[in-house]
SEMISE-690923 format. One record per residue (C-alpha): y negated, z, x negated; residue in three letters. Coordinates in steps of 0.001 Angstrom, whole numbers, plus 500000, padded with zeros to 6 digits. Layout:
YZXALA ...
REM end
This chain:
487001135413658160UNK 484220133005658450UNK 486997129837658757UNK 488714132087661355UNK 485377132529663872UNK 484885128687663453UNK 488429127605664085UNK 488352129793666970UNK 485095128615668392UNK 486139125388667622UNK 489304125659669703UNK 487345126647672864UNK 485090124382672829UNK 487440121177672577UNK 489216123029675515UNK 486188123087677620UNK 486163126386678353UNK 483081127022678070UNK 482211130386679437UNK 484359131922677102UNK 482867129625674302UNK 479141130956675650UNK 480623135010675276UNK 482449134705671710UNK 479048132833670578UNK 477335135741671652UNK 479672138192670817UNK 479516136575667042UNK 475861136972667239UNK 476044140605667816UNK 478460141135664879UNK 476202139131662805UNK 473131141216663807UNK 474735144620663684UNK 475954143213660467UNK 472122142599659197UNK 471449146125660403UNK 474093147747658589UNK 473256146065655380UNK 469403146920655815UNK 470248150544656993UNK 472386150592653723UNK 469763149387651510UNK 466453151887652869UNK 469165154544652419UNK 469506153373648372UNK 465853152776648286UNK 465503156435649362UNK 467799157822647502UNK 466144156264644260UNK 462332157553646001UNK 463986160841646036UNK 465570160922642398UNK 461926159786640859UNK 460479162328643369UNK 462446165222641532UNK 462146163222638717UNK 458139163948638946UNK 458685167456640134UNK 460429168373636772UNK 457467166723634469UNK 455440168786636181UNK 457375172150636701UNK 457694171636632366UNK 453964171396632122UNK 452821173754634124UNK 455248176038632594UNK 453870175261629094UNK 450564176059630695UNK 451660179391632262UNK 452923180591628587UNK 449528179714627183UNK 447455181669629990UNK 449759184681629344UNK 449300185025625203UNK 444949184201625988UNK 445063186760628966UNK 446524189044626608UNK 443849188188623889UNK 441267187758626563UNK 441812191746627549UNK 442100193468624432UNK 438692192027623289UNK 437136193051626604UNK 438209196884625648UNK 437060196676621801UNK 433669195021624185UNK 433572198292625894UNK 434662200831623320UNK 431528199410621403UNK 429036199685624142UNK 430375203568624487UNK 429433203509620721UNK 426187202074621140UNK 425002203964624290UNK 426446207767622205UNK 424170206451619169UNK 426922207403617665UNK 425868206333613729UNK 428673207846612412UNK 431085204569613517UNK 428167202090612398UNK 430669200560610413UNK 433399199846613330UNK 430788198675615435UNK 430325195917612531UNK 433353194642612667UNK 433856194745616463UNK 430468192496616248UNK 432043190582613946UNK 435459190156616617UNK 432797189050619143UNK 432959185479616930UNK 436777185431618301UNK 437699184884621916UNK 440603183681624017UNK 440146180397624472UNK 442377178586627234UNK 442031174722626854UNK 443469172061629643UNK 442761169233630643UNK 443274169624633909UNK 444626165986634628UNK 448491166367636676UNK 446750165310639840UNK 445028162383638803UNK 447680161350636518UNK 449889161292639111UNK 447204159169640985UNK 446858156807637892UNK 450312156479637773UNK 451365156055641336UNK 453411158656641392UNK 451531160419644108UNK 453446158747646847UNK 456453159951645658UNK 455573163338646245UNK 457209164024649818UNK 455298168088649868UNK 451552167794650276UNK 451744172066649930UNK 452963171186646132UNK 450199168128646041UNK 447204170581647410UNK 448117173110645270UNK 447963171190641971UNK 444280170140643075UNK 443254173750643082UNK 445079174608640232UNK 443074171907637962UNK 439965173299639741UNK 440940176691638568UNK 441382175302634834UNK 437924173536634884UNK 436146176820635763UNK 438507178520633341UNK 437105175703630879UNK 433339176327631766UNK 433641180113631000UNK 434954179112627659UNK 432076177152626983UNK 429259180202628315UNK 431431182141625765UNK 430708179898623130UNK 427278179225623570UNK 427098182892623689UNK 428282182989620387UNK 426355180577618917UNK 423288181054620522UNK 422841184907620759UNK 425811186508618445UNK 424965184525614948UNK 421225185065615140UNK 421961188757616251UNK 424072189153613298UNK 422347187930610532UNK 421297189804607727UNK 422484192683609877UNK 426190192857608659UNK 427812191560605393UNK 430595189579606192UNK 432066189659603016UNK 432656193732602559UNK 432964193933606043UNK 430200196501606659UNK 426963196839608079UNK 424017196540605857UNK 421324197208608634UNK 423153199383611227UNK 420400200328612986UNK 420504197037614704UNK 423395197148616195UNK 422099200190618320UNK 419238197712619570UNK 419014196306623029UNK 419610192938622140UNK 422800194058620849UNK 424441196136623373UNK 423537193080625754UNK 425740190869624502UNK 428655193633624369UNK 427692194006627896UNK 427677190072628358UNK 431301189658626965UNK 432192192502629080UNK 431380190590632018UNK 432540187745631221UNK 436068188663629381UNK 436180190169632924UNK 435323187039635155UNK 437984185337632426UNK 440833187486633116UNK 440425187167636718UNK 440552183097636612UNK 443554183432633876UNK 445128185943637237UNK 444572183258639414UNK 445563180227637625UNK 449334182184636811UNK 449038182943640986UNK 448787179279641927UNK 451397178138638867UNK 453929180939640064UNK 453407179604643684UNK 453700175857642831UNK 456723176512640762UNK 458709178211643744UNK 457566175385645658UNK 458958172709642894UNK 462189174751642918UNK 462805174639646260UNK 462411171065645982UNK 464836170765643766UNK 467636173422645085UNK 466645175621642691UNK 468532173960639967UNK 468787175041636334UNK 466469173065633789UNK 
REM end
């Protein structure tokens, strides 16, 4: 093809006519250029095609963790709100005076040591950040939602850690020498009808509370972000 153009241009020039000489050059320049466009238009099209199968490839990483997530906030929600009602059945017990359950009062006291617990790191946006993989990701809805979902997990996080200082601080002192661990009973039961008691019942109650609604909003945003993901990817199967 190439020997073909230059024999041709060639020809006209040696036969001086040179206004059809100055229109084939040009018209070979225009081929040539549409040429070069055609070849660039193919390559950005492969270059987004590739953008767009490491975009879904990104989407999927993060549909699968955020999944694993979800599971985990379901079984510690469920946790989460049957300690808050053995919380409350106790208070009932403690506000009755009711001596004659002294000794399943003990050993909800003793279940106040044991508490959902809900532990992320909270790190899919700025790994994606630290891996430059945020670029990738065409939907900033998907992008802005993963921000408040890790915000969500880092208060989730921080009520974890009130409920453990709880524990540590107010719940082992309170229980000392005031139930047997061992036969599972309470050896001064009067105690557990004090104050000082009942308010940190009534401070797991509130907070089991504050906890399930963060666990309710957490599974909210992962739900939404999820829908979001599988839109992005036309809904297909895993």
């Amino acid at each position: 093809m190439i020997h073909f153009f230059r024999k041709t241009r060639k020809q006209l020039f040696s036969e001086n006519r040179f206004t059809k000489y100055l229109f084939y050059a040009i018209g070979e320049i225009i081929l040539v250029v549409i040429g070069i466009l055609i070849a660039l238009q193919i390559n950005n099209w492969n270059n987004q095609r590739i953008e767009r199968l490491e975009e879904k490839k990104s989407y999927r990483k993060i549909k699968r963790q955020i999944q694993d997530d979800r599971k985990e906030l379901a079984d510690v929600k469920a946790f989460n709100t049957y300690f808050s009602a053995t919380y409350k059945h106790a208070n009932k017990i403690i506000r009755k005076q009711d001596y004659s359950k002294s000794d399943s009062l003990a050993l909800i006291a003793m279940g106040l040591s044991q508490y959902s617990d809900f532990n992320s790191s909270g790190t899919i946006y700025q790994t994606l950040v630290n891996s430059g993989n945020l670029k990738l990701l065409k939907n900033d809805e998907i992008t802005s939602l993963i921000q408040k979902l890790e915000t969500t997990y880092i208060f989730a996080n921080k009520l974890e850690s009130i409920h453990w200082e709880i524990i540590i601080n107010e719940l082992s002192p309170a229980l000392k020498g005031v139930v047997n661990f061992d036969a599972f009973r309470a050896v001064q039961p009067e105690k557990l009808y004090e104050v000082e008691m009942q308010n940190i019942f009534v401070e797991s109650i509130y907070l089991t509370s504050a906890k399930d609604s963060v666990y309710s909003k957490a599974l909210r945003e992962i739900d939404t972000i999820i829908e979001l993901i599988d839109t992005e990817l036309g809904a297909e199967k895993d």
